[in-house]
C-alpha positions as a printed Julia matrix, in Angstrom:
128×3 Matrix{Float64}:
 -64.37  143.45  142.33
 -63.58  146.46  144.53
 -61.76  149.49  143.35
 -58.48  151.08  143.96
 -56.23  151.59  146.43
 -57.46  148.39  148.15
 -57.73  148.09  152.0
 -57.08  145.61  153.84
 -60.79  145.33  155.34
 -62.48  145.77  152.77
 -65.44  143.27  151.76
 -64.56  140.88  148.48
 -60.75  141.53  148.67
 -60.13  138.08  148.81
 -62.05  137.66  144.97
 -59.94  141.02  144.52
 -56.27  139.84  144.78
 -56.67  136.76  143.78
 -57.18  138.28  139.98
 -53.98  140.55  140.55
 -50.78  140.24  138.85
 -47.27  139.5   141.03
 -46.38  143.45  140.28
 -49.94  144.47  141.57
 -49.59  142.51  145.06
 -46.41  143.64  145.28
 -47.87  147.1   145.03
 -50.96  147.02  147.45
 -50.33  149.15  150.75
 -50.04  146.02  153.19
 -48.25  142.59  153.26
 -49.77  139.58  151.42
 -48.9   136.0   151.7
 -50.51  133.43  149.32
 -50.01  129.46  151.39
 -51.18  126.3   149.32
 -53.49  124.12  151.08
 -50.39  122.31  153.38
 -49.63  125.97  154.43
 -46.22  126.34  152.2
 -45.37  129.78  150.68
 -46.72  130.58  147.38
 -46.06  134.03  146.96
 -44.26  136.59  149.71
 -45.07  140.67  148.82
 -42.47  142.85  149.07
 -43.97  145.14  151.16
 -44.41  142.11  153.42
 -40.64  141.42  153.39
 -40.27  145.55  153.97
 -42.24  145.33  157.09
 -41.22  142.26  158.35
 -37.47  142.49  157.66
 -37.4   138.67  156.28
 -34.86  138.47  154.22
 -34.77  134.3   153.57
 -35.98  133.06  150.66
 -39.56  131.89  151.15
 -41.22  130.39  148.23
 -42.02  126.93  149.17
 -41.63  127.09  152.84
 -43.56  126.52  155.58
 -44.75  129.43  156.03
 -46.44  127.97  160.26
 -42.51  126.35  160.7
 -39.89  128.38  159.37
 -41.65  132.09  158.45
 -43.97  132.73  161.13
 -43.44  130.41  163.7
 -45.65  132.8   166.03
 -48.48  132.51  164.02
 -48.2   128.01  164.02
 -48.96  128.05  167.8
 -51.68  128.44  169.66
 -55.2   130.03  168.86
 -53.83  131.57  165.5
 -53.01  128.83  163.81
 -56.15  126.9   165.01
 -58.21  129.66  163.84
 -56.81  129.7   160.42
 -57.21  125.87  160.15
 -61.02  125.6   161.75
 -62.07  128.27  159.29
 -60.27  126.79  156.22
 -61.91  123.06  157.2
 -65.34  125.26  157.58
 -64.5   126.75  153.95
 -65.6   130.18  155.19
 -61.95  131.91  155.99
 -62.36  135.2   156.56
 -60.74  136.09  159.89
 -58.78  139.07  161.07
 -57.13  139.78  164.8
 -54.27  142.13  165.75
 -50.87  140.59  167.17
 -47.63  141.85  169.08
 -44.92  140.38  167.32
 -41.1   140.7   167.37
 -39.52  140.58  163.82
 -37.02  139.3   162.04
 -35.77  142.65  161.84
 -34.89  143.48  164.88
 -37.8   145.53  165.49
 -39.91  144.76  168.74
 -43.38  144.64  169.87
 -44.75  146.03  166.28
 -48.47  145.82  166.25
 -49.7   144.28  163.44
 -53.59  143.91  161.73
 -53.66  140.4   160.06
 -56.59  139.17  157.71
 -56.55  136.07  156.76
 -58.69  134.85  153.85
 -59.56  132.19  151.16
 -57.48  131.89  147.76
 -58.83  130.73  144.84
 -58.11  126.69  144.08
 -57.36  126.23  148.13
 -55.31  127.9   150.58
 -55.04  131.33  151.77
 -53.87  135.13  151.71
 -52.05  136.28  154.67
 -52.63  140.18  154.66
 -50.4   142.03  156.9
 -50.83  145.93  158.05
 -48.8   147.62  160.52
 -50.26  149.64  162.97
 -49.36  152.86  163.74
């Protein structure tokens, strides 16, 4: 397991959150996002909602449809589903997005990668 205060590149964070309680995730210094194999919302950080501005709920949405729709087009989405099908997700890539809040062209630093019993982690960093 790798040691505290977690970043978001970091090699065996995946094995890393997955042990953490709801209060620790909620506590790590970027957004996470747990999705069950069909890609609906498990668990939604609350420094994700901070920096995102969702306020909805989200537990048991789809996350591609209703969440992130910008992420459920195109080469994102594709890459996220190749790797999980491949059963090696590990995949990061930066993005321009718009969000809920209001707030344009924010850049973000997204890592996607595998969650124990299927699914993923969404981690979410703002750039400065």
């Amino acid at each position: 397991m790798i040691a505290e205060p977690y970043d978001i590149d970091a090699p065996g964070l995946a094995a890393a959150i997955g042990a953490l309680t709801p209060d620790q995730l909620n506590a790590l210094p970027f957004g996470a996002i747990r999705l069950d194999a069909a890609a609906n919302v498990l668990f939604y950080s609350d420094v994700e909602r901070q920096q995102s501005g969702f306020r909805k709920e989200t537990l048991g949405r789809a996350f591609f449809l209703e969440i992130a729709p910008c992420f459920g087009q195109g080469h994102y989405k594709r890459r996220i589903e190749q790797a999980l099908a491949s059963g090696k997700l590990d995949i990061t890539f930066d993005h321009t997005a718009d969000l809920p809040n209001g707030t344009q062209d924010v850049d973000l630093h997204v890592r996607v990668v595998s969650a124990n019993g299927g699914g993923c982690w969404i981690l979410t960093r703002i750039e400065d």
